[in-house]
TORLUM-209552 format. One record per residue: residue in three letters; x, y, z of N, C-alpha, C in turn. Coordinates in steps of 0.02 Angstrom, whole numbers, plus 50000, padded with zeros to 5 digits. Layout:
REM residues N
ALAXYZXYZXYZ/...
//
This chain:
REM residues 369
UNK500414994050000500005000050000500435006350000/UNK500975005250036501585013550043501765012349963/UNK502005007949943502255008949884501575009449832/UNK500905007649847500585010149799500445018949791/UNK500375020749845500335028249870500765032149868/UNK501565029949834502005032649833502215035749754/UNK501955029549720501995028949628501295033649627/UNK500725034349654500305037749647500475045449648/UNK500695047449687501115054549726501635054749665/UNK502005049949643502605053749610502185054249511/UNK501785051549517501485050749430500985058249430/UNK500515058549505500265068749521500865070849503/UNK501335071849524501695077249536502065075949458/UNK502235073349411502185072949344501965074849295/UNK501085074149316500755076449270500505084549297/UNK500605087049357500565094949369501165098549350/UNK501775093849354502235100449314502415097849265/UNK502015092549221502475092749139501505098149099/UNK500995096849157500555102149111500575110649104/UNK501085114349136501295120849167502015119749088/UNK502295114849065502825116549040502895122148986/UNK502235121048951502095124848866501775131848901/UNK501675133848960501345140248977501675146148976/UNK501345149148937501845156148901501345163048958/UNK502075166148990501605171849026501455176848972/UNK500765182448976500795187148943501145192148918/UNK501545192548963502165197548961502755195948943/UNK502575189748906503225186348857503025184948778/UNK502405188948756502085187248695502085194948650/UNK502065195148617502015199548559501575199848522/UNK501065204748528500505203648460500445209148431/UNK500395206248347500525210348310499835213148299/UNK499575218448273499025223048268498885226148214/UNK499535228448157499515230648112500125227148074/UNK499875225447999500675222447974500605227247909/UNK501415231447881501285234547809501925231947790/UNK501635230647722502065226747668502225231747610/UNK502825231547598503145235847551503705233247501/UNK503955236847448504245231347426504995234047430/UNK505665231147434506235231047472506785227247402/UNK507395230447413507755228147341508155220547362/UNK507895216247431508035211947442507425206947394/UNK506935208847414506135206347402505615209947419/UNK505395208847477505105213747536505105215447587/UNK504815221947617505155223247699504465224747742/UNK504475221847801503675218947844503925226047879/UNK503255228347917503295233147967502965230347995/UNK502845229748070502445226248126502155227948177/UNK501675233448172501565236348248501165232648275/UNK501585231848353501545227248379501275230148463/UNK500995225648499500705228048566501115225048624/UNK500945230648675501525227548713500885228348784/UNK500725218948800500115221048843500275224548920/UNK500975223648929500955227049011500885234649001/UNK501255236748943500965244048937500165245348923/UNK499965241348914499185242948912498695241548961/UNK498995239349011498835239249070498925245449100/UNK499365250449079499595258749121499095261849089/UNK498655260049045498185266048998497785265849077/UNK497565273849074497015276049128496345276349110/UNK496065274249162495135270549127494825277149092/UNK495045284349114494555286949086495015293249051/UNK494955298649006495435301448990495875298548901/UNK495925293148907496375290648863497015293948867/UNK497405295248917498175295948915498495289648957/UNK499075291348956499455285548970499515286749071/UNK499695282349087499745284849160500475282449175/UNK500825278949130501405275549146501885277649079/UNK502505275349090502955276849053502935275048972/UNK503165278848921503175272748858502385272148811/UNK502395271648743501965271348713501825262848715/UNK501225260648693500995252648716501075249948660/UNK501375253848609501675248848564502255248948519/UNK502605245248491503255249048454503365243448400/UNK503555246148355503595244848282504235241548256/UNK504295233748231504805231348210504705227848153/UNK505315228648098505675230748035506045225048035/UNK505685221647976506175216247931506335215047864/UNK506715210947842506625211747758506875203847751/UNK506545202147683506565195947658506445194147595/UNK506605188747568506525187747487505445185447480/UNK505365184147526504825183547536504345188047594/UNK503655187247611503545190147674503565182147725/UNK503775176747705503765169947741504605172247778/UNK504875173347745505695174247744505815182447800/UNK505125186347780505305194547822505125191147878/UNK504545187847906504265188147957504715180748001/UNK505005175247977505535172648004506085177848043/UNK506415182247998506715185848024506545189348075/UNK506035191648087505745197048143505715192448187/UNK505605186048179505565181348257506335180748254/UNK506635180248231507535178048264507705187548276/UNK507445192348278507575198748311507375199748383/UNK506565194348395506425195848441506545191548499/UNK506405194648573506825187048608505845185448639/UNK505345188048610504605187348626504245179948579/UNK503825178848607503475175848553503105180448518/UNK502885178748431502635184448392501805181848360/UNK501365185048379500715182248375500305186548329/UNK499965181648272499825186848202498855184248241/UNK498805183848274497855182448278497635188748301/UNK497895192848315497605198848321497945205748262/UNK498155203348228498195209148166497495210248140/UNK497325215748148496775218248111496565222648066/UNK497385223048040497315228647958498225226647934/UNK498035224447870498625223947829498595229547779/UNK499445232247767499275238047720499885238047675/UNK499715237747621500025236247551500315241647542/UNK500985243847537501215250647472500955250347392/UNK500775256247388500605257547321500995254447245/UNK501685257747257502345252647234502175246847223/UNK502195241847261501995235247285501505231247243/UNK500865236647274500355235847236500455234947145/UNK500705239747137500615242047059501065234947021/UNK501425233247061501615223547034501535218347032/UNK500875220447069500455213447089500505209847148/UNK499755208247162499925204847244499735198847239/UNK499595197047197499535188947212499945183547248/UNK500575185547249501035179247271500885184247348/UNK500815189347386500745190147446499855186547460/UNK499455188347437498845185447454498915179447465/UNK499115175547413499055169247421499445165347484/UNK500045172047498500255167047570499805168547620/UNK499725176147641499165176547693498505174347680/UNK498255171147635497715168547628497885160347685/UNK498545157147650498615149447693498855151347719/UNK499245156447777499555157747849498795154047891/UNK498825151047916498555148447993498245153748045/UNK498945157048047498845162548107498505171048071/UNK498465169948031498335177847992497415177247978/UNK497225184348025496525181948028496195184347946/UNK496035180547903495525182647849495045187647863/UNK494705189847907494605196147917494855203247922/UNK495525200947932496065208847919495795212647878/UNK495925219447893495625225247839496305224447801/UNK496035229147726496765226047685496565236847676/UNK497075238647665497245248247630497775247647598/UNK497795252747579498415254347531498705259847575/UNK499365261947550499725266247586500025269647492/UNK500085278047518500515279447455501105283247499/UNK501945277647484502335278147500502365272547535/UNK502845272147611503055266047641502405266347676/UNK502105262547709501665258747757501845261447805/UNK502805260847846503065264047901502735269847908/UNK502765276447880502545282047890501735283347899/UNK501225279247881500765278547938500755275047997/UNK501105269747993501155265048064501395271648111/UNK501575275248103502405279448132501755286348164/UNK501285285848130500885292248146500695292148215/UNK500685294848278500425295748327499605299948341/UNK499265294948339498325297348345498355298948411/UNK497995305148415497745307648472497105302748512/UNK496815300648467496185296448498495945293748424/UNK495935285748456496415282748537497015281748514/UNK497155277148560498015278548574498455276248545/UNK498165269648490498525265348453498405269948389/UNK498685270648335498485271148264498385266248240/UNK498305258948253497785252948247497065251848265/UNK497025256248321496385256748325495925263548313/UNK496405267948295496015274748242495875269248187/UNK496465265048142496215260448080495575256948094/UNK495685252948149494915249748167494195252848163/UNK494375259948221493665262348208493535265748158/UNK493775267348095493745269148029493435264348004/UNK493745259947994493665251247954493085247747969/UNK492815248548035492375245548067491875247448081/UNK491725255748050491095259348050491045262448137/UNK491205260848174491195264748255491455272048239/UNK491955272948203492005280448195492025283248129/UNK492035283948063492085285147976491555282347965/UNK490685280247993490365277147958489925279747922/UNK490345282247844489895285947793490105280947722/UNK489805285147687489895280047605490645280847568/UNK490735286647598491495290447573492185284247606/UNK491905280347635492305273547673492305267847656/UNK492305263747617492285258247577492705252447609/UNK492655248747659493265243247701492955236047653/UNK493475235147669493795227047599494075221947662/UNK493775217247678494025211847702494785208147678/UNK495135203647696495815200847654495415195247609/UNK495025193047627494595186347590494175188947536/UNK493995196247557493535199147499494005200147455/UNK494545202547472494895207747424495145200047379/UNK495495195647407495875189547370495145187847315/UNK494595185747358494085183847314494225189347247/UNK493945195547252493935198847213494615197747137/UNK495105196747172495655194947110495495191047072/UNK495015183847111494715177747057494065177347022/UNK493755184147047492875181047021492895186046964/UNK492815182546902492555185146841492085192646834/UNK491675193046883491355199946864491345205146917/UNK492025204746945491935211046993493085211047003/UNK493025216147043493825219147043493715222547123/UNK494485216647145494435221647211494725228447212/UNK494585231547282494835239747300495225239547356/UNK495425245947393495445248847435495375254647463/UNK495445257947524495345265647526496445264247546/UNK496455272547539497115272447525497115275047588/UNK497615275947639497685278547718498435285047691/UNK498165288847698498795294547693498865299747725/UNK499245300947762499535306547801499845313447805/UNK499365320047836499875327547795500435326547843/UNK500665335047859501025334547883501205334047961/UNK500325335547994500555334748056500485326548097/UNK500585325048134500975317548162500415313948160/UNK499785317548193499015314748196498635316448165/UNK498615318948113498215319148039498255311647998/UNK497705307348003497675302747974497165303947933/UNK497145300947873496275303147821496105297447768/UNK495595295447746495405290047698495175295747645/UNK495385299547582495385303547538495365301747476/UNK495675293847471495505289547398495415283747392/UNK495245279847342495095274047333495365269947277/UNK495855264047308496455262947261495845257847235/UNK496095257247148495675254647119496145247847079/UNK495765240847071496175235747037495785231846989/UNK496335230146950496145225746886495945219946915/UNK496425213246928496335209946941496835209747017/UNK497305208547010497755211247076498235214947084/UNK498275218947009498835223947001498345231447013/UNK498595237147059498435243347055498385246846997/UNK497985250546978497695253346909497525263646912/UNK497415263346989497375270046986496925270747049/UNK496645278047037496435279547104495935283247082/UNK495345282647128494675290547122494585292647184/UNK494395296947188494185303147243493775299147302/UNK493745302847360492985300347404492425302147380/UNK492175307247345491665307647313491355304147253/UNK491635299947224491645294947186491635288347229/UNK491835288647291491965283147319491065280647342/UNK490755286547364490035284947383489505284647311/UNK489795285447268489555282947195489495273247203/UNK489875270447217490315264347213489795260647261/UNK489785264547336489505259347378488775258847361/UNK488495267047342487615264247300487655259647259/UNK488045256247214487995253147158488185246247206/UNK488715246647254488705239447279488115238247334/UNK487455242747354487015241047370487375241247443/UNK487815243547457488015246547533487215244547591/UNK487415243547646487085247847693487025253847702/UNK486505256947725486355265447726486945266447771/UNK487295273947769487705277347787487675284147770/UNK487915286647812487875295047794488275299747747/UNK487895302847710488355304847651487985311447639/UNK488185315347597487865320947574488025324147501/UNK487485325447492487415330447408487305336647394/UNK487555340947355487395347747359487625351747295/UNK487115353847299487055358947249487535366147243/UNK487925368047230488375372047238488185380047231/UNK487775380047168487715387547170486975388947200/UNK486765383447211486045385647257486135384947327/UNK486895385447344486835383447410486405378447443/UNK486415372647439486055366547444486385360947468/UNK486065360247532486355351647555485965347247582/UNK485925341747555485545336047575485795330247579/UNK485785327047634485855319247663485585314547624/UNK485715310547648485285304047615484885299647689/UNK484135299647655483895296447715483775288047700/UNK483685287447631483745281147588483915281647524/UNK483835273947490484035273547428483775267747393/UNK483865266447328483635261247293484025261147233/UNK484585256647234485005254947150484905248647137/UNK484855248747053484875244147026485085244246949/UNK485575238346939485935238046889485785231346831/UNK485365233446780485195227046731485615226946658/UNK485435221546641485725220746574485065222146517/UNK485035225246490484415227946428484855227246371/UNK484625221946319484765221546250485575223446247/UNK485805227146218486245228046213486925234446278/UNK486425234946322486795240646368486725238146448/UNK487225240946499486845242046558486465246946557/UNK486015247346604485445249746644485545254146708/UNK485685257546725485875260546793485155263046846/UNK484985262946879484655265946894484585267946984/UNK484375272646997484755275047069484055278047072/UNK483765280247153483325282447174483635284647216/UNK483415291647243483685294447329483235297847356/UNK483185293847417482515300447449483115305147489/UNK482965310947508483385316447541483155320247610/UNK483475323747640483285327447674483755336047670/UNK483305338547661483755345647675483935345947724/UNK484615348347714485015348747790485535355647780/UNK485515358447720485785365547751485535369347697/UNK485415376547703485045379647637485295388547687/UNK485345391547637485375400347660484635401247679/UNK484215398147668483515402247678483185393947740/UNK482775396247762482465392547798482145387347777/UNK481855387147703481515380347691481385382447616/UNK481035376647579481145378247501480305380347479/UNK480135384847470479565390747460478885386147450/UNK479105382447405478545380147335478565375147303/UNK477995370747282478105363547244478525364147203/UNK478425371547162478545370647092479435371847088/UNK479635375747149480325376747172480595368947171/UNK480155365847232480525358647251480685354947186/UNK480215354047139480265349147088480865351447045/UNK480875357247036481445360646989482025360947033/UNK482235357247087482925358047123482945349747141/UNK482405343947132482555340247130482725338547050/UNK482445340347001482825338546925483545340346917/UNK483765348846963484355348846949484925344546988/UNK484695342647024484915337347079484985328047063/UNK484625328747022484535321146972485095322846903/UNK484985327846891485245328146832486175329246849/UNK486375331346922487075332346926487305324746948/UNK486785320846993487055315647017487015309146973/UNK486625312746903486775308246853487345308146810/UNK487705315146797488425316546785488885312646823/UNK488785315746872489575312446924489235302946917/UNK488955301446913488965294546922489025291846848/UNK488885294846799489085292746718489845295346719/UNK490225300546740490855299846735491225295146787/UNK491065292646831491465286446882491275281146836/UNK490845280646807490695273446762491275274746731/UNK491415278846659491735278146619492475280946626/UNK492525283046723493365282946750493265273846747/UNK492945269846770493115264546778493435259746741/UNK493115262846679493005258346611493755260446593/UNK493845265946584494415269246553495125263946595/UNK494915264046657495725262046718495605253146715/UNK494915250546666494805243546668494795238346746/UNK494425243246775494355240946852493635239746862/UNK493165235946879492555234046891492295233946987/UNK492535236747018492385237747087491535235847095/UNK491065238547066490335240047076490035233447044/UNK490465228947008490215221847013489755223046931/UNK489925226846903489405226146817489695217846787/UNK490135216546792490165209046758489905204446767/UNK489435204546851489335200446889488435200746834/UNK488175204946832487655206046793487625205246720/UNK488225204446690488235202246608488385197546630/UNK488715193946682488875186546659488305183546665/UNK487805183846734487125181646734486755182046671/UNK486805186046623486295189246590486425185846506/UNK487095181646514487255177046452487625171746454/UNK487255168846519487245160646529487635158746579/UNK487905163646618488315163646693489255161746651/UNK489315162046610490075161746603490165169746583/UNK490875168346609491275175446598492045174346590/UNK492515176446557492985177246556493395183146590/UNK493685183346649493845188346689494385195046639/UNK494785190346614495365194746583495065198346521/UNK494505194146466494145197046445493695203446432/UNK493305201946508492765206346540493235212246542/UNK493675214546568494135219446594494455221946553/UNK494835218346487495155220546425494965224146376/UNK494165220346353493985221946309493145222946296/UNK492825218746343491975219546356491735226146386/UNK492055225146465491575231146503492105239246476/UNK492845240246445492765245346433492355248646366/UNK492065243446337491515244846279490995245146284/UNK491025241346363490125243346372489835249946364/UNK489085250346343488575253646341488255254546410/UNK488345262046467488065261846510487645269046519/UNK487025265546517486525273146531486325273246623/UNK486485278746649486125282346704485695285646703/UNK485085283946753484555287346757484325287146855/UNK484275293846874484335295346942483775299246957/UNK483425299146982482645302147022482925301847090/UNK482735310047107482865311547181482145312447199/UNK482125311947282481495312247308481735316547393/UNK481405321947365481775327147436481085326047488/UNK481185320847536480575319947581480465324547633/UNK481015327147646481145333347705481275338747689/UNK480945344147688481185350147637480815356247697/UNK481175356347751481185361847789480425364047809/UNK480295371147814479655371747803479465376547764/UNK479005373747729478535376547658478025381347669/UNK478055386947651477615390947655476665387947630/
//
């Protein structure tokens, strides 16, 4: 019995400290939060902002300043013939473990971009640890020099990216966020072309802004349009409502959007465009708009401008051979579900035939005499 009670006692005490062996404290881990990829005359060079959780334990509950020494996160620089090869390297720099399950925005240089990303997608697509939800942006210049920006609020410039990306803080149409799975999809499906919004920085440290929208063929960069073009894009991709605004310039005129209704067909030989907006007046020099016969004649001129700007983003598109708003996805349906991607993009949709037609509906119009 002693010797059964003895092998019992020494096989516990075995299995309590060989299950403690693989236990990694927090404050020996590294997680990365933001990764930008650029391209480097080795191959390419990773930037990594990375979190450092005991400093984020000194953030003070209310306020958002620091209460302790040191920013909570700091940024490390590798280069490699690959990003398999950069990000090896960054673990033999660090003496931490390096943890990619919490990156939540990857950001491409423009450069980069413009050569194609496929051989990077396709690795972070099979990385394990790289969440397919990552926001994917573009950067014009290195990636570093936004990582490098210091946001006033909040405290990471990962999580200014987040609440941009994630609608908690930028949630208008002028904001367009691309998943990593959307965007890869987008390189393979025959009738549509992925995007991004581009993240660029003036000159002061915490000036961050989403101002364009990098546009792609298939996975090579092609060019760029405005944010005002950018809320052209999300009506046509049938967005969720978001806040945006229209205006009339020399009538001093501004109106929101309180809804909407697009739809995009194939007719005989053309697309079909067609857009509905109900409105609300929301700024005017005078208090409210007089008269029916006023309203109707400021909603035609109001149909008739937002039928311009949306017939010239069509035929910027056509021109840069980028399909963002998904028109291929509607000819391919519309002649037997095949499509040829390289096709569609070469030589179909910049020949397409596309008519716009836009009816505004001003439901809120101040008060009317």
């Amino acid at each position: 019995m002693k010797r059964r009670s003895l092998l019992l006692l020494l096989l516990l005490a075995v299995v309590v400290t060989g299950g403690c062996g693989d236990v990694k404290q927090i404050n020996r881990i590294t997680f990365v939060t933001v990764l930008g990829i650029e391209s480097a005359e080795k191959g390419v060079r990773v930037h990594a902002l990375s979190a450092i959780p005991s400093r984020y334990a000194s953030l003070a509950p209310s306020g958002g300043t620091l209460t302790g020494k040191g920013s909570p996160n700091f940024i490390m620089t590798a280069e490699g013939y690959t990003i398999s090869d950069a990000l090896y390297q960054l673990k033999r720099k660090s003496a931490r473990d390096i943890q990619y399950g919490h990156t939540k925005v990857i950001l491409f240089s423009g450069e980069l971009a413009k050569k194609g990303l496929s051989e990077q997608l396709d690795f972070l697509m099979r990385r394990d640890e790289i969440q397919k939800i990552a926001w994917v942006a573009i950067t014009k210049g290195s990636p570093e020099h936004i990582i490098r920006a210091k946001a006033s609020v909040p405290e990471s410039v990962g999580d200014w990216m987040v609440d941009v990306f994630s609608g908690a803080g930028s949630d208008t149409f002028e904001v367009l966020p691309i998943y990593l799975y959307q965007f890869y999809s987008g390189t393979l499906n025959p009738g549509s072309s992925p995007y991004s919004m581009v993240l660029s920085r003036s000159g002061e440290e915490t000036a961050l802004q989403t101002s364009e929208m990098a546009l792609f063929g298939s996975d090579r960069l092609v060019g760029y349009i405005p944010s005002n073009d950018v809320k052209y894009v999300s009506l046509l991709q049938k967005r969720k409502l978001a806040s945006t605004t229209f205006t009339l310039e020399k009538e001093k005129l501004s109106f929101t959007l309180l809804n909407y209704k697009s739809q995009v067909q194939w007719k005989r030989d053309r697309m079909n465009v067609e857009l509905l907006l109900k409105l609300d007046l929301d700024q005017t020099a005078r208090l409210s708009i007089d008269s029916k016969a006023e309203l109707l004649e400021i909603e035609s001129k109001l149909s008739r401008q937002v039928e311009k700007e949306l017939s010239s983003l069509v035929a910027k598109l056509q021109d840069m051979r980028s399909d963002p708003a998904g028109f291929g996805e509607v000819y391919r349906v519309a002649h037997g579900g095949k499509l040829d991607k390289k096709e569609w993009l070469s030589s179909l949709f910049p020949d397409q035939r596309v008519e716009v037609h836009v009816k505004t509906n001003i439901q809120r119009k101040g008060m009317i005499k």
